[in-house]
N, CA, C and O atoms as a Tinker XYZ file with bonds, in Angstrom:
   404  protein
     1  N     -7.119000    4.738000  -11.978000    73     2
     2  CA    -7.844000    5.754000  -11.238000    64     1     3
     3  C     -8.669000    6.618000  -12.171000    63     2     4     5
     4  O     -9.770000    7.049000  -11.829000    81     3
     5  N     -8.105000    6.877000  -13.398000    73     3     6
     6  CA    -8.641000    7.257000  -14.395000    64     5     7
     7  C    -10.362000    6.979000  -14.799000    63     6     8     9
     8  O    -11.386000    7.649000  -14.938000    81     7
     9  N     -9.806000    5.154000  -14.898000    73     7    10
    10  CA   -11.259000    4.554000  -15.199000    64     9    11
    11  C    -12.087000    4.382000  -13.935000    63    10    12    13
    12  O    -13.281000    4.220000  -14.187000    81    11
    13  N    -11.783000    4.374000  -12.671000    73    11    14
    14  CA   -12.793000    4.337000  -11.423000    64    13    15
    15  C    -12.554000    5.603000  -10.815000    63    14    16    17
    16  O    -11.464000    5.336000  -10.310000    81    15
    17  N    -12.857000    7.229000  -10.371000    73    15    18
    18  CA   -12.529000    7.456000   -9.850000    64    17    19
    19  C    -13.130000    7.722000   -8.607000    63    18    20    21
    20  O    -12.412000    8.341000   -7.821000    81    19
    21  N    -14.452000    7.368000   -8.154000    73    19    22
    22  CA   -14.607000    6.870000   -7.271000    64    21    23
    23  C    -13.321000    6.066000   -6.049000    63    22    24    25
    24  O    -13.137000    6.152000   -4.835000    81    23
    25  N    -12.749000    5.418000   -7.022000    73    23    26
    26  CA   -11.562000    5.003000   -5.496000    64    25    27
    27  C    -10.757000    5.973000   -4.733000    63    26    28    29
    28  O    -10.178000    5.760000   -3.668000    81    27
    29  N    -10.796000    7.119000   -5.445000    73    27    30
    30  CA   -10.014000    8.176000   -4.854000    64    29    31
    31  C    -11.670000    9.113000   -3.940000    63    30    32    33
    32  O    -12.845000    9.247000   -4.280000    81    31
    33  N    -10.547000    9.716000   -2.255000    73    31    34
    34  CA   -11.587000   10.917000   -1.803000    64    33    35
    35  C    -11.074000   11.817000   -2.716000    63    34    36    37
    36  O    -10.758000   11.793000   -3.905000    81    35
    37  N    -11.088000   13.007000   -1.378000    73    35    38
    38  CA   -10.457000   14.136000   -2.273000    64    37    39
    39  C     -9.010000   13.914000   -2.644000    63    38    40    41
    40  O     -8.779000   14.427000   -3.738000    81    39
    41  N     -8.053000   13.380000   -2.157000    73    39    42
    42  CA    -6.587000   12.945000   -2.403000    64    41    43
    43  C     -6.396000   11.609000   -2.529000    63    42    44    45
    44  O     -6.945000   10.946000   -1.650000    81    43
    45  N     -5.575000   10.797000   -3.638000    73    43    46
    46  CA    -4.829000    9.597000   -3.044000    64    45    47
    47  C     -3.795000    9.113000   -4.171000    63    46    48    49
    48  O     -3.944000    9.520000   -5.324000    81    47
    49  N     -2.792000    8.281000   -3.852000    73    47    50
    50  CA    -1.983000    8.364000   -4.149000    64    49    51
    51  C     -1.590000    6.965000   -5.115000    63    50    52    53
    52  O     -1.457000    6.148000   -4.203000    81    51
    53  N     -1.447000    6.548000   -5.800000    73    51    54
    54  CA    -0.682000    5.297000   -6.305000    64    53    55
    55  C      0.858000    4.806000   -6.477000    63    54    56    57
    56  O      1.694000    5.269000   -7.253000    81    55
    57  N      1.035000    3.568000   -5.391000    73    55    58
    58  CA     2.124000    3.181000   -5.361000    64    57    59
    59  C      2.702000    2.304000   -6.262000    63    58    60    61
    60  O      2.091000    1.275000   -5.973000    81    59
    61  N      3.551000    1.966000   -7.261000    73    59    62
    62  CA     3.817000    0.847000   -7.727000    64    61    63
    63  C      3.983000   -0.124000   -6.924000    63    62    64    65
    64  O      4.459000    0.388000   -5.911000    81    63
    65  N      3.858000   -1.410000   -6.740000    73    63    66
    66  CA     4.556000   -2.290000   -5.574000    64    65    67
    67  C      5.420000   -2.995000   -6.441000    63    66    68    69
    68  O      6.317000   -3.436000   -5.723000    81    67
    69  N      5.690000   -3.459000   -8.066000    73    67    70
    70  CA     6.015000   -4.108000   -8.630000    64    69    71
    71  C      5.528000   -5.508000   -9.242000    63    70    72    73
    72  O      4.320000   -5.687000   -9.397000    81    71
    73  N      6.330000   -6.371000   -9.545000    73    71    74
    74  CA     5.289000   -7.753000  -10.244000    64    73    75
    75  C      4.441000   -8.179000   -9.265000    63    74    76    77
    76  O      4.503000   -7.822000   -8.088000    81    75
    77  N      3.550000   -9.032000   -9.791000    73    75    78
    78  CA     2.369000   -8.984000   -8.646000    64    77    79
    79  C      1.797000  -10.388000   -9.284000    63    78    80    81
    80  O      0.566000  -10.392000   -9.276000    81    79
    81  N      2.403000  -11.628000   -9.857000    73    79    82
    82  CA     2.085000  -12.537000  -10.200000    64    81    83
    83  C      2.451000  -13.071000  -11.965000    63    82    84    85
    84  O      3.310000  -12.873000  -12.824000    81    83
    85  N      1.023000  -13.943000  -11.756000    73    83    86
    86  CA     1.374000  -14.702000  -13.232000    64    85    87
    87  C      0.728000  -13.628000  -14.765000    63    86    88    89
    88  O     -0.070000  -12.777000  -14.371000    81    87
    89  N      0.914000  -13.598000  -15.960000    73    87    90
    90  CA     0.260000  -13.120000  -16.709000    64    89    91
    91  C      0.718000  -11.610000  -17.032000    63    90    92    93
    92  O      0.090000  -10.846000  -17.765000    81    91
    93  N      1.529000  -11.407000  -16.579000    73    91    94
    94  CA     2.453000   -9.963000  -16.342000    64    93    95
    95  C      1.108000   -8.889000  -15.596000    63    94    96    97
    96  O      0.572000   -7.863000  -16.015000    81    95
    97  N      0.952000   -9.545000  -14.574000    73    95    98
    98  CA     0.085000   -8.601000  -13.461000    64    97    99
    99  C      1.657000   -7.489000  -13.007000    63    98   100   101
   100  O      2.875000   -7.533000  -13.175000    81    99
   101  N      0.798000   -6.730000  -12.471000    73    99   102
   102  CA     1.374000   -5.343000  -11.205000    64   101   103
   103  C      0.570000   -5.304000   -9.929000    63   102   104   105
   104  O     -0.658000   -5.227000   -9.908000    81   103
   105  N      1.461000   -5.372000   -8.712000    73   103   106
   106  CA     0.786000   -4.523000   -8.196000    64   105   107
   107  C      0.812000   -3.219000   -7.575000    63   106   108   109
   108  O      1.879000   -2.689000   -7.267000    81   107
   109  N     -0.462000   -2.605000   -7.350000    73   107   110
   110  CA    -0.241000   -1.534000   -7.719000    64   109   111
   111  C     -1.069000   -1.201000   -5.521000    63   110   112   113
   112  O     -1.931000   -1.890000   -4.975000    81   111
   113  N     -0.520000   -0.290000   -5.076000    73   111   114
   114  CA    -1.030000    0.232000   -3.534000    64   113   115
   115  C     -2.223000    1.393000   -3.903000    63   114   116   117
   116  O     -1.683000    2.333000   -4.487000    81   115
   117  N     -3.009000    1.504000   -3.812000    73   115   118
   118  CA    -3.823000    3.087000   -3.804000    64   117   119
   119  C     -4.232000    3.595000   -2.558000    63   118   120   121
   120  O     -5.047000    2.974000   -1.876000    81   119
   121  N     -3.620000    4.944000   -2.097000    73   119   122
   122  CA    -2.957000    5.499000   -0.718000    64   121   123
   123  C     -4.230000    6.256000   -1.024000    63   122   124   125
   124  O     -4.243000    6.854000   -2.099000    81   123
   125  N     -5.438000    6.337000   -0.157000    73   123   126
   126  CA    -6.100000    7.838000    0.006000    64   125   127
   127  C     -6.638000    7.850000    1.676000    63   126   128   129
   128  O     -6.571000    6.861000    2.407000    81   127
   129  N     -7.061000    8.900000    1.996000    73   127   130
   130  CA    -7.388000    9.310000    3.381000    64   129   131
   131  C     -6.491000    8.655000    4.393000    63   130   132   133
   132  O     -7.074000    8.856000    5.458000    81   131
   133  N     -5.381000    7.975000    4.645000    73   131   134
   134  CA    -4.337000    7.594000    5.187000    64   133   135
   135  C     -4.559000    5.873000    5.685000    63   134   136   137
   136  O     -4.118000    5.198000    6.615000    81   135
   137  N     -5.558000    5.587000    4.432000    73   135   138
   138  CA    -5.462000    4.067000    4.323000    64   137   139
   139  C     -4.671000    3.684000    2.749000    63   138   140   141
   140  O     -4.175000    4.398000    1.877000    81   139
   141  N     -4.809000    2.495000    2.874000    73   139   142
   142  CA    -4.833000    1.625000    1.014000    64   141   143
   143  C     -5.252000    0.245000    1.170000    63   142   144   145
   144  O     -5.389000   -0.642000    2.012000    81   143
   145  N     -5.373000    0.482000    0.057000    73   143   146
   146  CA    -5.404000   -1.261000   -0.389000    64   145   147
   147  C     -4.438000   -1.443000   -1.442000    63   146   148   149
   148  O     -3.982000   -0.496000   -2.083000    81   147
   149  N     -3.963000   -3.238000   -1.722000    73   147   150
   150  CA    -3.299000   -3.314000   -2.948000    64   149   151
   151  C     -3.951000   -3.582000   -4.177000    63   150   152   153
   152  O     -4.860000   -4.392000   -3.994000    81   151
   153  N     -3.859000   -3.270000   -5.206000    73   151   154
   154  CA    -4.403000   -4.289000   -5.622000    64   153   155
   155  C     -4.159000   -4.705000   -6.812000    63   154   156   157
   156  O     -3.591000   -3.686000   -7.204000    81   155
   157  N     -4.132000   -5.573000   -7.926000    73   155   158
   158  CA    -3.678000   -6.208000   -8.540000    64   157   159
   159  C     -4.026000   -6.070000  -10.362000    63   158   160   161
   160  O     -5.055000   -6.585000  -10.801000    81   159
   161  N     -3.403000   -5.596000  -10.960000    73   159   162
   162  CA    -3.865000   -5.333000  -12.303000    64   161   163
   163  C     -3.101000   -6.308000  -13.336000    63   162   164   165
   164  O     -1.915000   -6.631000  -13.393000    81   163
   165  N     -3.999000   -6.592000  -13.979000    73   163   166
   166  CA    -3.841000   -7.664000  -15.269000    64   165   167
   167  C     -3.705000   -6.890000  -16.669000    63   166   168   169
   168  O     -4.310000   -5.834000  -16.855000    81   167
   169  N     -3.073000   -7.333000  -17.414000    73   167   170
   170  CA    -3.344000   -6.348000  -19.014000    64   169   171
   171  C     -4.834000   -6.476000  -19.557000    63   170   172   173
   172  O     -5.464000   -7.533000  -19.613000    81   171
   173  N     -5.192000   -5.498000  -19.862000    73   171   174
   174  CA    -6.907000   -5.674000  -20.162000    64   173   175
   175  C     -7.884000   -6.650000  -19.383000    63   174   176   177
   176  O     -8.591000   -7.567000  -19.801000    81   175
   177  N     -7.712000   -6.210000  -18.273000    73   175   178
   178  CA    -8.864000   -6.727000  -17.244000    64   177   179
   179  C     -8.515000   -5.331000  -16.385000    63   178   180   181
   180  O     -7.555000   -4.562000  -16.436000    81   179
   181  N     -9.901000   -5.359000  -15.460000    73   179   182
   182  CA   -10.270000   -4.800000  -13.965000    64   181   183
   183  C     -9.012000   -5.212000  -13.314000    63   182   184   185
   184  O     -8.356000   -6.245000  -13.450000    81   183
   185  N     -8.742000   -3.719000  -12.259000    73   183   186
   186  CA    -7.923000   -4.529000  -11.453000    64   185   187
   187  C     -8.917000   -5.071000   -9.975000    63   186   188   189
   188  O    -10.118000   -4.956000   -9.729000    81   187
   189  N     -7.965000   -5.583000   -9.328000    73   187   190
   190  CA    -8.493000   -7.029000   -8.557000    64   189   191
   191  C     -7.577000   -6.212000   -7.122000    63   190   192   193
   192  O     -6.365000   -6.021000   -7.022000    81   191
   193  N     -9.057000   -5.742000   -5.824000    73   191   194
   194  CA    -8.132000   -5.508000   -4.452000    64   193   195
   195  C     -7.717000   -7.353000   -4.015000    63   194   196   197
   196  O     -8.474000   -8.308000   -4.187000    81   195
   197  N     -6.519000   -7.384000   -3.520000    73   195   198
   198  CA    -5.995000   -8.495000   -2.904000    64   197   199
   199  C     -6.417000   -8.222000   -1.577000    63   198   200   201
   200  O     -6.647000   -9.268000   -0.970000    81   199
   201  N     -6.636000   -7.002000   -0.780000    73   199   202
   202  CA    -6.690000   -7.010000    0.412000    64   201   203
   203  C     -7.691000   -5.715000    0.972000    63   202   204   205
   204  O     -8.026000   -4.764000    0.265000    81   203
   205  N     -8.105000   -5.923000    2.493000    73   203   206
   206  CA    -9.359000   -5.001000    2.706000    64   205   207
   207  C     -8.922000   -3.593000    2.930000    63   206   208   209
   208  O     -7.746000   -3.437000    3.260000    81   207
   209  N     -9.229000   -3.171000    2.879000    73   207   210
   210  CA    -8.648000   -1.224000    3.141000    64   209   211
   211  C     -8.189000   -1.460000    4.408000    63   210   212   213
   212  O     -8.832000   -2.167000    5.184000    81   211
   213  N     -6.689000   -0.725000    4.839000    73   211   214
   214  CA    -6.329000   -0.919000    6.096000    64   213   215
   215  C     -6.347000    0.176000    6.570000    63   214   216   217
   216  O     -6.199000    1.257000    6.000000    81   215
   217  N     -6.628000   -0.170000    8.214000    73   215   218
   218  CA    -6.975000    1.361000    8.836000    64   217   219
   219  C     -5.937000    2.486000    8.768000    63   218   220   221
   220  O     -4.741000    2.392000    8.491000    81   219
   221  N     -6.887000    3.916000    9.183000    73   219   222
   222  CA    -6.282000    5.052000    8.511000    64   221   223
   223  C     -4.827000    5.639000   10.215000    63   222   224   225
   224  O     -5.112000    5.785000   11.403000    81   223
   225  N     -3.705000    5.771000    9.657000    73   223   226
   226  CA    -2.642000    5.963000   10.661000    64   225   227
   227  C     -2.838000    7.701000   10.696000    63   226   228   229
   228  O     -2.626000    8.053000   11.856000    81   227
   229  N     -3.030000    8.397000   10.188000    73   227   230
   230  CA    -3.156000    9.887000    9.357000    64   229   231
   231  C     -4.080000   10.392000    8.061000    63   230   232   233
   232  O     -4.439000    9.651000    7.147000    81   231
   233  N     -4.298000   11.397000    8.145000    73   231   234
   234  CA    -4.967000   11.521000    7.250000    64   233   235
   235  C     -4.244000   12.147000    5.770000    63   234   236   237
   236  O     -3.137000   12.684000    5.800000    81   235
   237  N     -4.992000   12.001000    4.570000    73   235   238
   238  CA    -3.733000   11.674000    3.544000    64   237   239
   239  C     -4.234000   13.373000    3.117000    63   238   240   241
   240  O     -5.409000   13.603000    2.831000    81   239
   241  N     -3.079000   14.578000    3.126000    73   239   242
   242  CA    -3.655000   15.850000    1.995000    64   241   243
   243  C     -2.892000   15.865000    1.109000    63   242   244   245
   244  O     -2.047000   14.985000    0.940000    81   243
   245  N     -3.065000   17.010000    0.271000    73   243   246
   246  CA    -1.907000   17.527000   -0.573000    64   245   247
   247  C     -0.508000   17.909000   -0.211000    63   246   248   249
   248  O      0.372000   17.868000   -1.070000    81   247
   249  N     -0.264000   18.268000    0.981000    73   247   250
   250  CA     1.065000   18.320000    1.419000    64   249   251
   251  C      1.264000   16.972000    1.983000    63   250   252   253
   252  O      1.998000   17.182000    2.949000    81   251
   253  N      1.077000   15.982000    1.940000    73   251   254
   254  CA     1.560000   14.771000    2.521000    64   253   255
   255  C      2.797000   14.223000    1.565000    63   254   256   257
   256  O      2.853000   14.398000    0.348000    81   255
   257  N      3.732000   13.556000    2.334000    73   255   258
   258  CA     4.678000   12.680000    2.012000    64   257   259
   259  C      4.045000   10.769000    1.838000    63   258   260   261
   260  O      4.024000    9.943000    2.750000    81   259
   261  N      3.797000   10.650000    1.017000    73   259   262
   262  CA     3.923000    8.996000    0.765000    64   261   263
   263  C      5.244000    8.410000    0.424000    63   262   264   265
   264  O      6.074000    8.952000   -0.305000    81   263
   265  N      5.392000    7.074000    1.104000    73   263   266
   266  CA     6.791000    6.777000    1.012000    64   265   267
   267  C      6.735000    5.390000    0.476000    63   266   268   269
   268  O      5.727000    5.314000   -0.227000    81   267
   269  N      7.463000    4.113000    0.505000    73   267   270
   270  CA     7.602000    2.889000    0.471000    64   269   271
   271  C      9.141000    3.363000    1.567000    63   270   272   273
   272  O      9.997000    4.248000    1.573000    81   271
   273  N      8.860000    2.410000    2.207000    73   271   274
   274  CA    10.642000    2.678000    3.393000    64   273   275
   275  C     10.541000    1.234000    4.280000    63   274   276   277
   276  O      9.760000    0.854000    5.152000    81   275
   277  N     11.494000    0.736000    3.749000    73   275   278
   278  CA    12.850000   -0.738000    4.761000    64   277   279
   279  C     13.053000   -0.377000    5.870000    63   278   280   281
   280  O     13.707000    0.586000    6.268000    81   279
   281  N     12.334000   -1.365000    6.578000    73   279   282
   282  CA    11.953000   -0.937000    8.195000    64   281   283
   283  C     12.587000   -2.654000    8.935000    63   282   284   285
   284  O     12.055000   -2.700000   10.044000    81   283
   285  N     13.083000   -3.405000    8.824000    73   283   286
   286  CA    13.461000   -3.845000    7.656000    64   285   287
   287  C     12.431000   -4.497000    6.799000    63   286   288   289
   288  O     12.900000   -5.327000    6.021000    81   287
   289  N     11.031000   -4.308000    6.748000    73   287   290
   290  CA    10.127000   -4.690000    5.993000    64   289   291
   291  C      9.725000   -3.661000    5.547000    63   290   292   293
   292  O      9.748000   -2.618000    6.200000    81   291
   293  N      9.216000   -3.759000    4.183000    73   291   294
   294  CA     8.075000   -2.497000    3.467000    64   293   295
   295  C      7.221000   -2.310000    4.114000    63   294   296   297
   296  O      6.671000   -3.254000    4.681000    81   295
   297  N      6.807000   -1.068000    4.265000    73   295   298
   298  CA     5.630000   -0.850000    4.656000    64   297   299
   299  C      5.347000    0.715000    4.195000    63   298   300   301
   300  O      6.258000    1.474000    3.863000    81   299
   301  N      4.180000    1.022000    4.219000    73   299   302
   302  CA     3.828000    2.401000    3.308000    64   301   303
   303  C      3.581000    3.206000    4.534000    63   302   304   305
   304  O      3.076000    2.855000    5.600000    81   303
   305  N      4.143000    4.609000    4.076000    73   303   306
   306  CA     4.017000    5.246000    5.507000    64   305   307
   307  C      3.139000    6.716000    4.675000    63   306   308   309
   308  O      3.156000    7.078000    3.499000    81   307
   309  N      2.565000    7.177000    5.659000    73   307   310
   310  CA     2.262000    8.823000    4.916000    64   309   311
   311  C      2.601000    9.359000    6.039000    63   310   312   313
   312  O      2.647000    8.664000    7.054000    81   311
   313  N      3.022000   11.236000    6.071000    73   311   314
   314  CA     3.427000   11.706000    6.623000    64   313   315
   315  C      5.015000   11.212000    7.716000    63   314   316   317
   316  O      5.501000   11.932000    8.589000    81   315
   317  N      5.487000    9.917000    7.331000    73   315   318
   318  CA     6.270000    9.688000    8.502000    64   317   319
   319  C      5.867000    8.787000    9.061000    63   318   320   321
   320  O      6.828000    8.310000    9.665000    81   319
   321  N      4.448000    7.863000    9.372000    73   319   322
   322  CA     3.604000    6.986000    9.603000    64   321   323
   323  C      3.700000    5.745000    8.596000    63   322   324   325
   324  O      3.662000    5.796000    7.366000    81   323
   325  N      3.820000    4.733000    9.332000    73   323   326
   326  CA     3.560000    3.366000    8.624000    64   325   327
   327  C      1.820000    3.291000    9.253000    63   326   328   329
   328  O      1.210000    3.508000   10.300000    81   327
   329  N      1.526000    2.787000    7.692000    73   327   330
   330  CA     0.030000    2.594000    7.960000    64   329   331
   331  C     -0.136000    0.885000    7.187000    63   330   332   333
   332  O      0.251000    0.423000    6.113000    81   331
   333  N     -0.903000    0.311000    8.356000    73   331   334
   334  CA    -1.157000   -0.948000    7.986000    64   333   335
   335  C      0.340000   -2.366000    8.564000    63   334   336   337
   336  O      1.246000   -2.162000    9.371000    81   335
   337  N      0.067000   -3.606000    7.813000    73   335   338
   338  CA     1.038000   -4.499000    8.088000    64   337   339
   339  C      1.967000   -4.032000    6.846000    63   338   340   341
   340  O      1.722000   -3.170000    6.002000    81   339
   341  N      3.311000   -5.009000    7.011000    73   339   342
   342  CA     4.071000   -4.820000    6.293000    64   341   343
   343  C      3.423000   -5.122000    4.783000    63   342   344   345
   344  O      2.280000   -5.499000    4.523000    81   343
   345  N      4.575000   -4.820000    3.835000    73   343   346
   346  CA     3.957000   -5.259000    2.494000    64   345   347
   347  C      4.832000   -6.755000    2.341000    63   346   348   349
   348  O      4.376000   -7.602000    1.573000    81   347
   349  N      6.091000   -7.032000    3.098000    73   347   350
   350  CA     7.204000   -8.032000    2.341000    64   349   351
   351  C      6.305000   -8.937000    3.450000    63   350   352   353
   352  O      5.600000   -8.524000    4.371000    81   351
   353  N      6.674000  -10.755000    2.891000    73   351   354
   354  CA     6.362000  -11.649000    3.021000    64   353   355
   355  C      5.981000  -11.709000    4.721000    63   354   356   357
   356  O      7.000000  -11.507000    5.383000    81   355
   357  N      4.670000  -11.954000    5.624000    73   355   358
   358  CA     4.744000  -12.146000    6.962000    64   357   359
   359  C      6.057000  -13.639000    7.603000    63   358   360   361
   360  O      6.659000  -13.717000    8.674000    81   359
   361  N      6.060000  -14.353000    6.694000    73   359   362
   362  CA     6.972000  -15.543000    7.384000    64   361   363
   363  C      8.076000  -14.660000    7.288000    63   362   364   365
   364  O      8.375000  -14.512000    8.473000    81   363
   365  N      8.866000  -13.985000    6.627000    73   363   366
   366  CA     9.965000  -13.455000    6.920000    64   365   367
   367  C     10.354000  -12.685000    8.488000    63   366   368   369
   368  O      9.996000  -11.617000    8.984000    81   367
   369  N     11.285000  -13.829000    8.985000    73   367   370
   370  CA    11.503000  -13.191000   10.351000    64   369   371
   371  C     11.994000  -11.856000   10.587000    63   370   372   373
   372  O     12.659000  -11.561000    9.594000    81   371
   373  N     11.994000  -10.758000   11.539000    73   371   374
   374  CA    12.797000   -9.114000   11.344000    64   373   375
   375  C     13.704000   -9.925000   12.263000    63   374   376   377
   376  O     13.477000  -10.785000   13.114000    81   375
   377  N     14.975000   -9.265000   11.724000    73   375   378
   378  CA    16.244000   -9.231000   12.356000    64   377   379
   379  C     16.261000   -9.062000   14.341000    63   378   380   381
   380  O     16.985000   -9.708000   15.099000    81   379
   381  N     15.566000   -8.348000   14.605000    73   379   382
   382  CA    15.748000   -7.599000   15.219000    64   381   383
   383  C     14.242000   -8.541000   17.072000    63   382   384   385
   384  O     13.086000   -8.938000   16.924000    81   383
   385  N     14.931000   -8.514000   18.165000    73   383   386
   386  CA    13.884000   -9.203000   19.078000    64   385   387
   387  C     13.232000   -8.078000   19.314000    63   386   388   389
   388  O     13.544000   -6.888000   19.355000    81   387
   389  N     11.598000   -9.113000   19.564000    73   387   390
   390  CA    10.867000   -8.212000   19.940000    64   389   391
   391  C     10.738000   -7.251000   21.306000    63   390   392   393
   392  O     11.422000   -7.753000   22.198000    81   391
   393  N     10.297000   -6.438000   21.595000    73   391   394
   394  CA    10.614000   -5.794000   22.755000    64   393   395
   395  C     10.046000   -6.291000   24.305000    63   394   396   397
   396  O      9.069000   -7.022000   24.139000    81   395
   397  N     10.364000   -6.114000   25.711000    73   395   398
   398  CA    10.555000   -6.678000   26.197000    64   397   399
   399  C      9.212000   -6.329000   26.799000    63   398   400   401
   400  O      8.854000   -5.152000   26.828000    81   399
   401  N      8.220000   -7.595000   27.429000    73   399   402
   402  CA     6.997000   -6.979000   27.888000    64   401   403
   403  C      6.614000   -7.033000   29.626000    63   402   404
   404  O      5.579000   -6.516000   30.046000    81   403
């Protein structure tokens, strides 16, 4: 964020997500205006978004809570809000049936 800061508005936040591939990548979430993207950093390279900015659930300020929280999938919430799809694998089935329509 340092070297772009353009990716940030006025607030946003960086999540670790953890290993993020081959080459000892990370990835890394960047939370601002109550979207993110992930995206993927290499040792001495650019990092790399894996995915498109997902829409905003809330808007992100200085009093906001950012979380990572087992729902039973990750998913990044601000304020109390999951914003976006999960982060853990989509084939992974949730425990739990879906609700009744």
């Amino acid at each position: 964020l340092k070297r772009n800061p353009w990716q940030c508005d006025e607030h946003c936040v960086a999540l670790d997500l953890g290993a993020g591939g081959e080459g000892g990548a990370r990835r890394v979430a960047i939370v601002r205006s109550g979207t993110y993207q992930v995206v993927q950093l290499l040792p001495d390279k650019p990092g790399t978004f894996v995915n498109d900015a997902i829409p905003p659930a809330s808007p992100l300020t200085e009093e906001s809570t950012v979380e990572i929280r087992e729902v039973p999938r990750r998913f990044i919430f601000v304020d109390g809000k999951p914003v976006g799809p999960p982060l853990s694998d989509p084939s992974t089935p949730l425990e739990a049936s879906p609700p009744p329509r």
